[in-house]
Structures are given as C-alpha cells and as structure tokens.
N, C-alpha and C positions, 0 to 999 in steps of 0.2 A: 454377656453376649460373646462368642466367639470371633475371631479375625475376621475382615470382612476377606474373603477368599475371592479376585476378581475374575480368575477360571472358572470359579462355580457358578458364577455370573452367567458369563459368558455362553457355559454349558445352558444354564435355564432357558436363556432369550434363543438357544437354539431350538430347544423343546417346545415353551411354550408361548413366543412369541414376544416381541418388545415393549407394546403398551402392557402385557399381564404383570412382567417384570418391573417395569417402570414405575406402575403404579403402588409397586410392595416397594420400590428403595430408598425412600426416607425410613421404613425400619431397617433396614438395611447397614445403615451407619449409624455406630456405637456413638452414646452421649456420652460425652466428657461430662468430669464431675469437677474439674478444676477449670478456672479463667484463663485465656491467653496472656501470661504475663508480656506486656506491653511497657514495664519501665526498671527492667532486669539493667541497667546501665551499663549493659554492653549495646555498643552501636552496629547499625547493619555494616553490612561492605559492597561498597559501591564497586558495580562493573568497571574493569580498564578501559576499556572502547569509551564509556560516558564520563572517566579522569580522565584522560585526553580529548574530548570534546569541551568537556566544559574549559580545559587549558585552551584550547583554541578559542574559543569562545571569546574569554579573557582578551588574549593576544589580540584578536581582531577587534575589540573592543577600546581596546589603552590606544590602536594605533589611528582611532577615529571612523570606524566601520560601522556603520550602522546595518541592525541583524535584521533581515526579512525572513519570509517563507515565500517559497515560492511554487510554482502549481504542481506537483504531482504527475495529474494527468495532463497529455498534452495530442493536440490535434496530429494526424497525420499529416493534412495540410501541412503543419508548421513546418517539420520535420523538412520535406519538399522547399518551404519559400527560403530555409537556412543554410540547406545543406547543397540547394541544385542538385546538378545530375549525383552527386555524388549519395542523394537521398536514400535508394533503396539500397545499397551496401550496408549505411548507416540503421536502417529499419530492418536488414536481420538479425541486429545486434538489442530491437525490439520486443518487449513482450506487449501483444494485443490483448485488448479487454475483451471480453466474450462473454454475455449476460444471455438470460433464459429468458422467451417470449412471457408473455401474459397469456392463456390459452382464453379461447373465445369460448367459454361451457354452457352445454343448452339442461333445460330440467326436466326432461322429458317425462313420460308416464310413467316407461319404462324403471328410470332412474329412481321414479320416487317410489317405485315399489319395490327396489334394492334397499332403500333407507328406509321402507319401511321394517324390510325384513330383520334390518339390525338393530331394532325395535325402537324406533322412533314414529309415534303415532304425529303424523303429517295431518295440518288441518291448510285450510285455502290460505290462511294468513302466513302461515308458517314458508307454506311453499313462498308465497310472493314475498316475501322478508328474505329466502336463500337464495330466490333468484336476483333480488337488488343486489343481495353482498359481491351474487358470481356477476356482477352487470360492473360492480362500481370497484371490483378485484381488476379486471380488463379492461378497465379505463384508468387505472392506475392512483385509483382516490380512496385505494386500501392497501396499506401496507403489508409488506409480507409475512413480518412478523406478528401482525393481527388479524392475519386473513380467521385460522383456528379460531382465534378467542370470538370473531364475527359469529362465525359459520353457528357456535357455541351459541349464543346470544340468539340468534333468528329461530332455531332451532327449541331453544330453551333444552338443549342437552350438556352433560359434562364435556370438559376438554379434549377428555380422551376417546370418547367417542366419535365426537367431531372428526378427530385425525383419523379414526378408521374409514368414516365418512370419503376423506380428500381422498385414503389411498383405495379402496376397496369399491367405489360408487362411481368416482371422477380418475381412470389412468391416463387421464392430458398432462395430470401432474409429473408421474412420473414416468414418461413418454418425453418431455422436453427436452430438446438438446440447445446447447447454448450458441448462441450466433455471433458472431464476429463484429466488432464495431470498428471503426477508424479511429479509437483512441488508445495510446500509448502511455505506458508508465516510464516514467523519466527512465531513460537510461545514459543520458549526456545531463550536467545540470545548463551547459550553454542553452540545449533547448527552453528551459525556464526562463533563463536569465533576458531572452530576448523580450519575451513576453512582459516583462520586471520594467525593465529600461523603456519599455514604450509608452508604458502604463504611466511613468515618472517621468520621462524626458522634459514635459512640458511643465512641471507641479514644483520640482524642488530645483534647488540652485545648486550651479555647476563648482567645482569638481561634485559629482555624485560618488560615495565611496558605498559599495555596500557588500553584503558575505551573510553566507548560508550556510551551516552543517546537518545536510541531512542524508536521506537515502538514496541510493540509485537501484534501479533492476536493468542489470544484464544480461542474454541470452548466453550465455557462456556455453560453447559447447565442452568444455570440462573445467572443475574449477581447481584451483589449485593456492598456495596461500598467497600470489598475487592478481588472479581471477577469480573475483565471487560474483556470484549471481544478485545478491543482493549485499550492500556494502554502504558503509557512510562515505560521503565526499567534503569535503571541508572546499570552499569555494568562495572566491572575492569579485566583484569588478569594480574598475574605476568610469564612469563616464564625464570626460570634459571635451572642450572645444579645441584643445591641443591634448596628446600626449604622445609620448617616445615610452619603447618595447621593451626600454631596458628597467621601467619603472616593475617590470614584471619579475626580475631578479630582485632589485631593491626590499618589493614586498617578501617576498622569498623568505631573505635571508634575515626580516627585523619579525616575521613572524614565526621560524623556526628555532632561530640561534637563541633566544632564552630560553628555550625548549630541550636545548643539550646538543644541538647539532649546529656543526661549524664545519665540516669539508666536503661543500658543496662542486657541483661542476654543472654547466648550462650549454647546452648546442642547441645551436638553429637546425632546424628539421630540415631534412633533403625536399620533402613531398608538403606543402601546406595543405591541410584541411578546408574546404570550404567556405566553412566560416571563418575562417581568419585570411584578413588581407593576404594576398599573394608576399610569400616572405617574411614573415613578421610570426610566424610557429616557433617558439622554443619548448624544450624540453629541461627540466632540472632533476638530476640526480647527488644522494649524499654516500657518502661510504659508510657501510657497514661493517663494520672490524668482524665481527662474529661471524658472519657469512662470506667475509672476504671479498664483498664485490660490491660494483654501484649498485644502487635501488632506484627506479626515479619513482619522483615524490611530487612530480607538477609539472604541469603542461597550462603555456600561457602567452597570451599573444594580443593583437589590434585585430579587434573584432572587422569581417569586411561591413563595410555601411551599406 
C-alpha cells in the first residue's frame, strides 16, 4: 500500500464529502506487520514541567502537606463574595463556560419524508421510537455522544446514516450557538482554596496544612514566557486559630532551597488584594543569574476572614 498521503485526504472529503471518505478510512491505514515493541529497555522521557511537579510534590509532602484537588470550575458568585468590588477587574482576567442548548426538535410529516428520501423506510413504530430519542435528547437523559448511536437503534439504520439524518433532516443542530453560563475556570487557585477550607474547617483539626499543583486559565491578552493562558500553579495554605505572615516566607524558602534556589527577596505589596487582610500581601522573588534579574516566584499572605 502506498504512504497514506493526508492532502489526498483532504482533497477527497472536498469532493466527495466526509461520511463517503470516513467510511473507506480504516483501508486507508497501512497494517503493520511487526508488534509494538513495548520492552526495547530504553525508558520514556518524562516532561520537565511534570519533574518539577513531581519535585514539588515531594517537597510539599516531607514538609507535612497534605495533597487535595480542588474544584476547577468555580461560581461567579464566588468570584464576587472573595474578591468585593474588586470582583469584575478580577473576572476579566476570566474565561466563561459557554455550552450549546439542547434544541426542542418536532417530527413533522414533512421531516419524515426527507428521511424517507435518504432511504429510510419509516413505519409508525419507528417514527415514535425517533421521536422518544429527540424528546429524551431535550431533556438531557441522552447523552451527546449516544444521541447517533440512539438515532441508529430507533431507526434500525447504520451510524453513518443516522449522522446524515442530524445534519441533513434536523439543521437545529447545526444552527446552535453556545450560551454563556456564570461559571468560570480557575484562573486564581485562592478562588478554589476558599471553597477547600470551608468544606474542612469544621471536619479536620487545626493547623490544617494543605497544597495543590495544578492548572490555572488566564485571559492574558498576550502571553509571553511569564504570562500563559494556561499554566501550572503549585499552591499551599495553612489554616489555624493563630498565625503570623511571615510563616509565608518560612514556607518559601524550606520548599524551594532543596530545589537549588537560595537568593531570595520578599516585599510587602503597596496595594493588597481583596482577599488578603488589609496589609498582610507579600510578594517573593529569586535571582536569576542567566537573565540577570529578579523573577518572582510567590505571592502569599493572611487570607481576609
């Protein structure tokens, strides 16, 4: 069999359409005649970004940290009870979710004499079998990715038929524009963290120490190599009945300095954040020899109550 050529591809599904092409491309792709060697005793190579994750990890671990996860998405509300007025400065620095209706689709007469025409012989059972699927698809008690295989089934036609069906009988599908919701994908992990601590304050005992390395999404209007859109955070809090700001360098400097870094510097912020007590913002930076200048590397402070 010759290379699979993905231009040639490309050109056909212009010609002749996607499901005609779709349904020839399992020949499409040449069989191997050998196994994946799977114990060649070369090992993979793990990403830098998840060796130093997993190093933090470690670190936050030895120093009595206990690992959560914490939510992802988060209310707009919240965004609002954490941040006060200072909330929608905060929330353009937000990406909103935005999800496609469920369309309300009727099976008219009309309709079923489009699907008859793509040669689906329609009996009374059939119809009332498609019109459950499109009743119980709008009530949300069918998944999206089984609507097809439904559609399929009620029908008693192939898969690929069916998708001509959605697209060719029913254009509510793709007419749909997606709608805006009030939920936000983390782009502070403090917004999680509130959520975390409320959820525990009453359940586990006090000092609570706990740390998270995971994703943030920022709106960055450009990104540059210390603005990404999307980016890991490595993240700790302590909650007890007493604590002092300075515990916030202490963590600092016992979870980077085995790490190779040792010439740190820390300033209290002009401006505090909303969420942190009036006063009680710091900011920490390490020197970079290579780039000749500070980085900072942590911002950390007495949440306000």
């Amino acid at each position: 069999m010759s290379p699979l050529k993905p231009n040639d591809i490309l050109e056909r599904v212009e010609k002749e359409g996607f499901e005609k092409v779709w349904k020839e491309s399992s020949n499409l792709i040449p069989k191997s005649s050998k196994s994946l060697d799977l114990h060649s005793g070369r090992p993979g190579t793990p990403h830098p970004i998840y060796e130093l994750i997993q190093k933090l990890r470690c670190r936050f671990l030895s120093l009595g940290f206990d690992e959560v996860f914490n939510q992802v998405i988060v209310e707009e509300n919240e965004i609002y009870r954490q941040y006060g007025p200072e909330a929608p400065i905060i929330l353009d620095r937000c990406y909103y979710l935005a999800a496609l209706p469920r369309p309300d689709i009727g099976l008219s007469k009309a309709r079923c004499e489009e699907i008859e025409k793509l040669g689906v012989k329609l009996t009374d059972s059939k119809v009332s079998a498609l019109k459950k699927v499109l009743r119980e698809y709008k009530k949300g008690r069918i998944e999206s990715d089984d609507l097809i295989e439904r559609i399929s089934e009620a029908l008693n036609i192939p898969d690929a038929l069916a998708t001509s069906i959605t697209s060719r009988v029913f254009p509510e599908f793709s007419a749909l524009k997606p709608e805006p919701s009030k939920l936000t994908l983390r782009s502070h992990m403090t917004s999680a963290w509130f959520l975390t601590l409320q959820a525990l304050q009453h359940r586990r005992e006090l000092p609570l120490k706990l740390f998270s390395v995971d994703m943030r999404f920022r709106r960055e209007q450009r990104e540059d190599p210390t603005h990404l859109r999307v980016h890991h955070s490595a993240s700790c809090v302590v909650m007890n009945d007493e604590l002092n700001v300075e515990e916030g360098e202490r963590i600092t400097k016992a979870l980077l300095e085995p790490l190779g870094f040792h010439n740190f510097r820390f300033i209290k912020k002009k401006v505090t954040s909303k969420y942190y007590a009036p006063g009680m913002e710091y900011e920490g930076f390490v020197y970079n020899p290579s780039l000749k200048k500070w980085v900072e590397i942590v911002d950390y402070g007495i949440y306000n109550p």
